[in-house]
N, C-alpha and C positions, 0 to 999 in steps of 0.2 A: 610541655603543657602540664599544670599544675592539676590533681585532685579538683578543686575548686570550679576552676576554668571546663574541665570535660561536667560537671556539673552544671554550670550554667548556659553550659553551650547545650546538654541535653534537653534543660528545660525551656531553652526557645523553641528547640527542635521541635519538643513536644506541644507546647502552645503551637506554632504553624500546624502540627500534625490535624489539633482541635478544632483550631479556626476553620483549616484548609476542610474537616472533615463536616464541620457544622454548617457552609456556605455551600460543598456539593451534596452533601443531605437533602440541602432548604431546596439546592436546584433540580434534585432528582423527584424530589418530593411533588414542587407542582406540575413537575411533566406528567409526572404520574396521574396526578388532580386531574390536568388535561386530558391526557388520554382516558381516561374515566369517565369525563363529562362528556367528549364525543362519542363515546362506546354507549352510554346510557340513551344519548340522543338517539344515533339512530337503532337502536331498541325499539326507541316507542313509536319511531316513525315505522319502522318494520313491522309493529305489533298493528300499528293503525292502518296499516296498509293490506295486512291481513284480515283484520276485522273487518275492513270495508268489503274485501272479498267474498267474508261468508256472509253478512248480511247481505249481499247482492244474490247470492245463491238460495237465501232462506226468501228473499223477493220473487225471484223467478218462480220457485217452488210454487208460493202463494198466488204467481201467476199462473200456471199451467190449468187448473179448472176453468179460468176463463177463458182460456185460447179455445180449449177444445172441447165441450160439455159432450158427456156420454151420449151417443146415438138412440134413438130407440131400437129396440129389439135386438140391439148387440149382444152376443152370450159370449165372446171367449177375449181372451186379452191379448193385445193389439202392440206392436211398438207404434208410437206415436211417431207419427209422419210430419214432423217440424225440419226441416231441414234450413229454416232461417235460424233459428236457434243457435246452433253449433257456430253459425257463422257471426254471431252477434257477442257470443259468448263462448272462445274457446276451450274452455276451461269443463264444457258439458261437453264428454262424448255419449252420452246414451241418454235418452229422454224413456218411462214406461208406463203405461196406464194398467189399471187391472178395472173392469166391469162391476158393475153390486151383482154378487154371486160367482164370479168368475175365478179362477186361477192365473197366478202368473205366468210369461210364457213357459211351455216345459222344457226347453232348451238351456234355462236357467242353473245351475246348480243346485242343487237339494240343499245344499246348506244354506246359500244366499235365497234361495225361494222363505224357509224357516227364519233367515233373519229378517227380511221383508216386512214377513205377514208381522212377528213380535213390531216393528217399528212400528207399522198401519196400527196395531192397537195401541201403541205406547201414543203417538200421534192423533189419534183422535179423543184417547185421555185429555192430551197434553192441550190439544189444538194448536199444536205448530208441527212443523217438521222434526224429523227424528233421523239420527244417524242408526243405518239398517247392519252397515258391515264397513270395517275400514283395515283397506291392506297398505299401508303406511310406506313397508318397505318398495311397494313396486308403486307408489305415488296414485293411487283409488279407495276412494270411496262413496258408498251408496246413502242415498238420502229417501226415508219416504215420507210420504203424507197423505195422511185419511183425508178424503171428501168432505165437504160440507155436512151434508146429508145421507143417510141409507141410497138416495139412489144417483147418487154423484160417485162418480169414477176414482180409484185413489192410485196417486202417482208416483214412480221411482226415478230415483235422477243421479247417473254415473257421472261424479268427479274428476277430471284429470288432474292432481294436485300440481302436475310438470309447469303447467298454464295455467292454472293458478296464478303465480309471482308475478307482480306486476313489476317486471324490469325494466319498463320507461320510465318510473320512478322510485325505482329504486336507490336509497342513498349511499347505495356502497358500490364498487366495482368487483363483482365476484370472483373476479378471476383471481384479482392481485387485494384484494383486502384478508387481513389476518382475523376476520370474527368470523367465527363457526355458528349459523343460524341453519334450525331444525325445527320440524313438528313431531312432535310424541302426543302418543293415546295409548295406555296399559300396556306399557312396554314398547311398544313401535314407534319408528321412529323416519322421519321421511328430511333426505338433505336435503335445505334449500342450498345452503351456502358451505363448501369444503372448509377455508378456511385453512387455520395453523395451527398447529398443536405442538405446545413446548415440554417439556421434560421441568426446568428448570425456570424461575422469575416468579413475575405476578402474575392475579388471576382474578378477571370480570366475569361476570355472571348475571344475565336476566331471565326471568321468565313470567309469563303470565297468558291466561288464557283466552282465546281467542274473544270477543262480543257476537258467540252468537250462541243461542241455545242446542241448535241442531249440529253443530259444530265443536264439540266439547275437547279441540285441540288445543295443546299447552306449548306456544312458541318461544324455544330456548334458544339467548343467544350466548355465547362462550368467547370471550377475549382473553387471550396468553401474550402478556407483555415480555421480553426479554432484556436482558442486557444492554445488546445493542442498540436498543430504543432510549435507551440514557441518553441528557445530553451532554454528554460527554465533553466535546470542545466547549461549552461554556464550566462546566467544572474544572476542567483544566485551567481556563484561563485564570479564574477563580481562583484555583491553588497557586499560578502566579504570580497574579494579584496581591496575594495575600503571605506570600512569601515575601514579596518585595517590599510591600508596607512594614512585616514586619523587620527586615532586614532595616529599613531604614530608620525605624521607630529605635533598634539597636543599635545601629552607627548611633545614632542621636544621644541615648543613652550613654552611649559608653564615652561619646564626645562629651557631654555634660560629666561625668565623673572622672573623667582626663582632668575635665580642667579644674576640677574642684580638689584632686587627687596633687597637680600641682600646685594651685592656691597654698592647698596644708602644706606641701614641701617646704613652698618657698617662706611660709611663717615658721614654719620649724627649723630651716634654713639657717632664717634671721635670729631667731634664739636664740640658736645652736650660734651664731657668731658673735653675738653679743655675751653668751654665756661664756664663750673661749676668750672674748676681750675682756671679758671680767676677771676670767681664770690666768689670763697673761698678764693683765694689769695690775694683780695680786701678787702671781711671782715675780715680776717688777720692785713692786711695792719690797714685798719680802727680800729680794735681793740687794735691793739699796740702801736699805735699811742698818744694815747691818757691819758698810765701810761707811754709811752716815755717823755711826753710834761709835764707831772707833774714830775716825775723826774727832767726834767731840771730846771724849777721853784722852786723844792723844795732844788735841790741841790746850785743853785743860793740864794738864798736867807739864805741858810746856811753858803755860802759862806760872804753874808754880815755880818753874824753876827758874824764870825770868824774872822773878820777883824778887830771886836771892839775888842777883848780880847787879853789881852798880852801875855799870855804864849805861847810858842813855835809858834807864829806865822806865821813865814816863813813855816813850814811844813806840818800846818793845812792848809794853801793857797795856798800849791805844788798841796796837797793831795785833796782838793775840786779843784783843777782847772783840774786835769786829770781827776778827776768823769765828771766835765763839759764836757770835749772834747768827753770822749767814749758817753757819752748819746748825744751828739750832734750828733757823728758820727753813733752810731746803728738810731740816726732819721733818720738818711740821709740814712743811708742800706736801712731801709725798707720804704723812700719814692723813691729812686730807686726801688726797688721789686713792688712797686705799680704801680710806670709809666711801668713797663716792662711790667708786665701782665695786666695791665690795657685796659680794648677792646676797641680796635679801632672804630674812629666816624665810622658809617653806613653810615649818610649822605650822605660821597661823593662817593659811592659805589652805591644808590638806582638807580634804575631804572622803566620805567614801567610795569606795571605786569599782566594779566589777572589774576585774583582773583580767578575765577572757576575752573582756569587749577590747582593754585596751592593746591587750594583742593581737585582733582581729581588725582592729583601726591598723595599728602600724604592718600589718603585713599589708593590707589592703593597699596603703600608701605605696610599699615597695612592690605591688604585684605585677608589674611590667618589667621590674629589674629578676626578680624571682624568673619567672616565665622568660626574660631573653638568656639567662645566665639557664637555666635547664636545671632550675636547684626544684627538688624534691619537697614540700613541706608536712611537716607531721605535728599536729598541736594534739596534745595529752589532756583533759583536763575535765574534771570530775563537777559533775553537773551542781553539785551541793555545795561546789566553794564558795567560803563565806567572803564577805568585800573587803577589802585590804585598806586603808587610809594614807591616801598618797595626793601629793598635788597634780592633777592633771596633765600640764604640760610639760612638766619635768619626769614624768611618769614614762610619758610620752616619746622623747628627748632620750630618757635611758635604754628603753625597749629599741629607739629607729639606730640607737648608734652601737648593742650589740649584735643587731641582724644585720648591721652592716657591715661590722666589722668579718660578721662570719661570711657573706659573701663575699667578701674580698681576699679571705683566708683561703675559701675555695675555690678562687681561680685556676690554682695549680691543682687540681685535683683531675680526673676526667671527668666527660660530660655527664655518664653513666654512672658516676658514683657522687655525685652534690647531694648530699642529703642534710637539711635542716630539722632541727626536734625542740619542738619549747613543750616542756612540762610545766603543770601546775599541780601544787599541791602543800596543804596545810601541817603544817609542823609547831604544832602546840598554840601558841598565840601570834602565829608566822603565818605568813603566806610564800613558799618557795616557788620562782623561776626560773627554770634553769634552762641555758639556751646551748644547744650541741650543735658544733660541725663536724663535718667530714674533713676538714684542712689538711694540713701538715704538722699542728699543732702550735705548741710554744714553745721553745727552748730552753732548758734548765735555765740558763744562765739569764735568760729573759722573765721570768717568773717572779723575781724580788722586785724588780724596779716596772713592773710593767702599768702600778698607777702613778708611778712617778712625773710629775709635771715634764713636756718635752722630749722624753721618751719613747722612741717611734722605733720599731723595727719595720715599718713600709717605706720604700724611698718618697719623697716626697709629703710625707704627715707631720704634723703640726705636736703628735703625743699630746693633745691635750683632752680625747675625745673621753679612754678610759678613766682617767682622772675627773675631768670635768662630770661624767657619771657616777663616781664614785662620792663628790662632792655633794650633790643633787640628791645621791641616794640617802645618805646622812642627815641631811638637814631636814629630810622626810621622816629620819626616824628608822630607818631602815640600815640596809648591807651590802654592799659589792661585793663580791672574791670570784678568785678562780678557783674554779674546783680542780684537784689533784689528776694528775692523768690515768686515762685508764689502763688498770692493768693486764685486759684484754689485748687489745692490740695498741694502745698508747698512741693511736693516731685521732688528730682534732681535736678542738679545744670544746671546754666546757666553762658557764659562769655563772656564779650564783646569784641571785636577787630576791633577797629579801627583805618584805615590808610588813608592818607590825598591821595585826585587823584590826578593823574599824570600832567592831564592838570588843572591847578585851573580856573575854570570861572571869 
């Protein structure tokens, strides 16, 4: 597998990696959303649910003067004997009155007596209820409220915050739901709800305080999302989903430049075989040519001497003068045959060329032969080289038939040692390509004749391929040769290609 090929196989890789990662992103994202919008919801349903509580407490309060209006002649403070109360309302375990003038009971605390009375005066500032003392942790708090008037009674009312929670409608299942909901007041803080707590993931968070004034508790609820709440099988599928697509968007692709990868073969093919029936038709040409031209010479000059002898004269000079005409005329056939098929100048055809692209085409063409043969590629070639002036598909044509030739050199070589090298590079008003294999080389004896028309040291070759190149290169303007072997280790061949730039300095 060629440099190239682990290249392009990285970069699908990596597109799927994108794709795959921007499609479970998108999916983790709205669970996420999800889970957030349920977690806010019942928030507020928790929060309204509390709030109704303490406004139902800050009602009672405002009920309790009317239940029970202070006695006359009462002097000391009383627990109030409501024993419908608690039963209406579990949430009160202690109801308390205090007298105008009186004390509260003395069995009370000294401290909660002190916080009482401040409430009673904050309360009849305020004219509502007032939170007197609250122990959060053990789920208590006291409430009081001033009387209407100097000789109205003012009242204390003990919280069970346990019963409180109204868990009939409650929208979570406390047991098995992961939000942590709380009451805090200056640091205290009373569970409603255990809940989960993560180390690691995301993290929801509500709070806001309760709707009542005499109530100034701030209900916090706390959601810890982890990992495992991903949804995970639909991302998966996702990735492949999206694996597959892309697999197959690739088969597609690579089927589409198969066959366009053929296409160009097979037009280069056809060339490449009309080029060799040019180049066969030539040495043809040239080879007949030349017992044409001795014929005519020899028939001439037969003629002369038939001219000295007397016998039957006239008929020996009928008979040599129509040998003259058909050998004149088979010249003339096959110097028409040669101009017909004779290739056309390139010349006025050249144009200018990036040099890199067009060995980046032709290996392209060969890259399944490249990759099943385990040949190695190495392209050399310096970013500022200027454009070379060459015809296209003769350019073409030279480049596919020395890369092939050196693949076919390195059959014999092992798998582990195929290595191909095309350098480029600028030599005065030249463009140099030189193309290296790893083969077995060329053999002294093979080095003289090796553009020679028909010349083949492969079984089976035509020899017309290095010639037919060297032809092409020419008429471009340019150079074929073999480069000298090397004196390192003299193994594999090397060849030169040189084309004149486009713009000469």
């Amino acid at each position: 597998m060629t440099l190239s090929h682990w290249r392009r196989a990285l970069a699908w890789l990596l597109a799927w990696a994108l794709v795959a990662a921007v499609g479970a992103g998108w999916l983790a994202h709205a669970r996420l959303l999800a889970l957030e919008d349920a977690f806010v919801t019942d928030a507020r349903i928790v929060h309204r649910l509390l709030s109704q509580r303490a406004v139902q407490h800050d009602a009672v309060m405002a009920m309790l003067p009317l239940l029970q209006p202070p006695a006359e002649g009462q002097g000391s403070s009383i627990a109030m004997p409501l024993p419908r109360l608690p039963a209406a309302y579990p949430q009160i375990a202690q109801v308390l009155r205090r007298l105008p003038g009186s004390a509260w009971p003395a069995d009370l605390p000294a401290a909660l007596g002190s916080a009482l009375d401040a409430a009673e005066a904050r309360s009849r500032h305020s004219g509502h209820a007032e939170l007197a003392q609250a122990d959060l942790p053990r789920g208590r708090a006291w409430l009081a409220l001033a009387g209407p008037a100097d000789q109205a009674a003012d009242h204390a009312l003990l919280l069970d915050l346990h019963a409180t929670i109204p868990w009939d409608e409650w929208p979570m299942d406390a047991q098995t739901s992961p939000v942590r909901v709380r009451l805090q007041y200056q640091g205290q803080a009373f569970g409603v709800q255990a809940g989960r707590r993560l180390a690691h993931g995301w993290h929801y968070g509500f709070h806001k305080l309760l709707a009542s004034q005499s109530q100034p508790f701030d209900v916090v609820l706390e959601r810890d999302v982890g990992w495992s709440e991903l949804p995970w099988g639909p991302m998966l599928a996702w990735a492949a989903a999206s694996a597959a697509a892309l697999a197959a968007l690739r088969a597609l692709l690579r089927q589409r430049v198969a066959a366009r990868r053929a296409e160009e073969l097979l037009r280069l093919g056809q060339v490449a075989r009309l080029n060799q029936l040019g180049e066969l038709a030539a040495g043809m040409a040239h080879e007949l040519n030349q017992p044409l031209t001795a014929l005519l010479a020899s028939t001439q000059a037969a003629q002369r001497l038939l001219d000295e002898e007397e016998p039957d004269l006239d008929t020996a000079r009928h008979a040599m003068g129509q040998a003259v005409a058909q050998a004149r005329r088979a010249s003339a056939v096959v110097g028409r045959l040669r101009r017909v098929v004779e290739r056309p100048d390139l010349s006025g055809q050249a144009q200018a060329l990036a040099l890199p692209a067009a060995v980046h085409d032709a290996l392209h063409l060969l890259e399944p032969e490249l990759r099943r043969r385990g040949i190695a590629v190495q392209v050399d070639a310096p970013a500022d080289l200027p454009a070379v002036r060459a015809e296209p598909v003769a350019l073409q044509q030279i480049i596919h038939n020395l890369v092939m030739n050196a693949l076919q050199a390195m059959e014999q070589s092992e798998a582990g040692q195929r290595r191909l090298r095309l350098a480029l590079v600028q030599q005065g008003s030249r463009v140099l390509l030189s193309v290296r294999d790893t083969g077995p080389g060329v053999a002294p004896e093979a080095r003289a004749r090796l553009f020679t028309p028909f010349y083949t040291t492969r079984p089976g070759g035509l020899g017309l391929g290095l010639s037919l190149s060297e032809s092409l290169a020419q008429a471009m303007g340019g150079e074929l040769s073999l480069a000298p072997p090397a004196a390192a280790d003299g193994a594999g061949a090397e060849f030169h290609l040189l084309l004149p730039l486009a713009h000469q300095p």
